[in-house]
N, C-alpha and C positions, 0 to 999 in steps of 0.2 A: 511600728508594732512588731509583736514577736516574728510575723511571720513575710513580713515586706519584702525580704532575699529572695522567698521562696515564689513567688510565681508575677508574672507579668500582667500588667492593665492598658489596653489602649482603646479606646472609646468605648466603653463598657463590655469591653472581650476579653476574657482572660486567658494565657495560656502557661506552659510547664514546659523547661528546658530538663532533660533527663538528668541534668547535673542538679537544678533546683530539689526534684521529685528525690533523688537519690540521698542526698544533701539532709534533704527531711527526714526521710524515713530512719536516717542512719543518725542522724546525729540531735537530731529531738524526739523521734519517737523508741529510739534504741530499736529499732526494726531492722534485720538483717536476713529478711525474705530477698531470696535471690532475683525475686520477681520485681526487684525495686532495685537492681543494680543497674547503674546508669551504661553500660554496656551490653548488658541483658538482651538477648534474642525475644525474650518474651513481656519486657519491661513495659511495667505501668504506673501509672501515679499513685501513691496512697489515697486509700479512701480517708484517714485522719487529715492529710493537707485538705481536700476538698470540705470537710468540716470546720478544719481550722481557717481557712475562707470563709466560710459561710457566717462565722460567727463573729470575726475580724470587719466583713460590709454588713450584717446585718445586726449586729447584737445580740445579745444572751434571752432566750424567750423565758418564762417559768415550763413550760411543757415545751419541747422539740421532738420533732419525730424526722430523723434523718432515713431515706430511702435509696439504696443505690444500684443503680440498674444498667452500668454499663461500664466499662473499663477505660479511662482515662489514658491514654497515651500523647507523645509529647507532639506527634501529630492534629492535636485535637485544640479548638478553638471553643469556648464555653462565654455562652449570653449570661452577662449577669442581668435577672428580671429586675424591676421595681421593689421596690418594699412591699412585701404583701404577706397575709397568714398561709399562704402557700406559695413557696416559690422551687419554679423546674430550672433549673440549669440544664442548657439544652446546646447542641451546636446550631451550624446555619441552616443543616437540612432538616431542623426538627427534631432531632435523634438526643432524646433523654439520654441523662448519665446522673442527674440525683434531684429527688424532688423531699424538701423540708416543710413538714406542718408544725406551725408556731402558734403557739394561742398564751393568754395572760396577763400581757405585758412586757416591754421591753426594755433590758439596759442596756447602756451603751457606756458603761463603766470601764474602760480601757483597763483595771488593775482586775476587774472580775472577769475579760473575758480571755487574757492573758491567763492568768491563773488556772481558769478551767480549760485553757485549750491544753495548757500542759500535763495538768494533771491526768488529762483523759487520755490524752495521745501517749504518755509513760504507759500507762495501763495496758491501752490497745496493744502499741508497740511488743507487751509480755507474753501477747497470746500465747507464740510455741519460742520455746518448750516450755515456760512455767505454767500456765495452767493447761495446754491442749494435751502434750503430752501424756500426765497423768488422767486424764481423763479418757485418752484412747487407749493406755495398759487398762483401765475398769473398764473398759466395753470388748477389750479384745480386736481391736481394728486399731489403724493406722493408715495414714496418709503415702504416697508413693512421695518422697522428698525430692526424687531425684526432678518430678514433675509434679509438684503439689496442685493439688485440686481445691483449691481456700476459698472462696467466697464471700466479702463482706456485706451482709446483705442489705442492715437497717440497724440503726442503734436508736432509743427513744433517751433521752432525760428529763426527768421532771423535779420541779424543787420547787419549796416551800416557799421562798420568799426569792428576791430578787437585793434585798439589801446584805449584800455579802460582800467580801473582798478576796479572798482566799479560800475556798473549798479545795479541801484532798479529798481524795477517791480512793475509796476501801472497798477491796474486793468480796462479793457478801456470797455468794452460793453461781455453780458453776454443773451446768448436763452437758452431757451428749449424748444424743439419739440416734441409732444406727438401724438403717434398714437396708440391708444390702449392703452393696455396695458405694449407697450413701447416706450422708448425715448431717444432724444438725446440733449446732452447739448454741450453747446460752450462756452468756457470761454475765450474770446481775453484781450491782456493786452501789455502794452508797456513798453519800458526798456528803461530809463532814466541814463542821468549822467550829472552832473553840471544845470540839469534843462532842457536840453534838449533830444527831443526823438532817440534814436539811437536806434533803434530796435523795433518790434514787434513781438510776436508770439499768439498761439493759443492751449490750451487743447479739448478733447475732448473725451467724455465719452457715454459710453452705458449706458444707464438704465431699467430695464427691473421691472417683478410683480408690476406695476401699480394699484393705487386703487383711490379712489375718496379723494382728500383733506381734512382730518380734524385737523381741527386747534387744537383742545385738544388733541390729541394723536399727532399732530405735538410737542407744546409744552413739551409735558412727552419725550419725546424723544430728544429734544433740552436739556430740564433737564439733561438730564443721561446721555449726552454725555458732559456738561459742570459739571458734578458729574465726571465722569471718568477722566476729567484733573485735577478738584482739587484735587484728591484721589492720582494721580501721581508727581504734584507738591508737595503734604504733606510730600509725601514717599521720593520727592527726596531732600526734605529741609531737613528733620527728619537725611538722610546721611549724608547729608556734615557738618551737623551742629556734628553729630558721630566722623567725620574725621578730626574736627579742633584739 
């Protein structure tokens, strides 16, 4: 399946090599938070890979509520539970990192749960700068980039039917709420097929070290994150172009 590269299985324990984690974030979910570089002092695993797991062993529910409550690093060893309407992916000592409520019905359609992993994980992956950005010059706050305070906290999806093959995801309405020094954003968005909406869900993220909006150090920071994907696209044309 889409996501087999990305992380390891040995008697129902999964884990994440930083190159896996980095691998993902960069090159299927177009994410180039420095917090996902595989050399990274402060490196973690995406929260979109641990979904895209979840959905890859368990199947696509019609309602998910994804919860996540802990930082994933490549140190980190995660139980996969049973099949059940609630499952905690947890390490050995007990210590939660995401618990999923599923209710509905289940597919296990290999071309639907491919599909929506990608579609979702493109999406996530846009957060900054296409929609957070704008969103922090309307509230007058901004993030410290040099050490961003991001937070993915829970994402819910729900949909109409489970007979599908291909849902894209259209981005429908988008806040942020500031209170101090932090914040909360909502990214809503709806899942489409043949033109019509079959679904809708919602992201949501903590944000936290708040400062006053400025637009020149917004900018330098939009640069260097749009520096950081052309640096990884070069590297990875410069490969395959090695490998013909």
């Amino acid at each position: 399946m889409l996501i087999d590269s990305f992380y390891t299985e040995q008697d129902g324990v999964i884990s994440f090599t930083r190159e896996q984690g980095s691998e993902f974030a960069k090159g299927i979910s177009s994410d180039f938070n420095p917090l996902h570089d595989a050399d990274g002092a402060r490196f973690c695993i995406p929260g979109d890979l641990l979904f895209a797991v979840v959905l890859a062993r368990y199947g696509v529910s019609r309602h998910m509520e994804f919860f996540f409550s802990g930082m994933v690093t490549d140190n980190v060893e995660l139980i996969l539970p049973p099949p059940a309407n609630e499952l905690v992916l947890c390490d050995a000592e007990g210590r939660d990192y995401l618990r999923v409520e599923r209710s509905g019905g289940i597919s296990d359609s290999t071309a639907l749960i491919e599909n929506l992993t990608r579609s979702y994980v493109e999406f996530s992956g846009e957060t900054f700068p296409h929609i957070l950005a704008p969103l922090m010059a309307e509230q007058n706050a901004m993030i410290n980039y040099a050490r961003p305070i991001v937070m993915y906290q829970s994402m819910t999806i729900d949909l109409d039917t489970l007979a599908i093959e291909a849902p894209l995801l259209q981005s429908d309405h988008n806040a942020l709420e500031v209170n101090g020094r932090r914040g909360a954003a909502k990214l809503a968005f709806n899942l489409l097929q043949d033109g019509q909406v079959i679904g809708r869900g919602c992201k949501r993220m903590a944000l936290g070290g708040l400062r006053e909006y400025d637009q020149e150090v917004m900018a330098l920071a939009i640069a260097d994150y749009d520096s950081r994907r052309e640096v990884y696209l070069s590297g990875r044309g410069k490969a395959g172009s090695s490998n013909e």
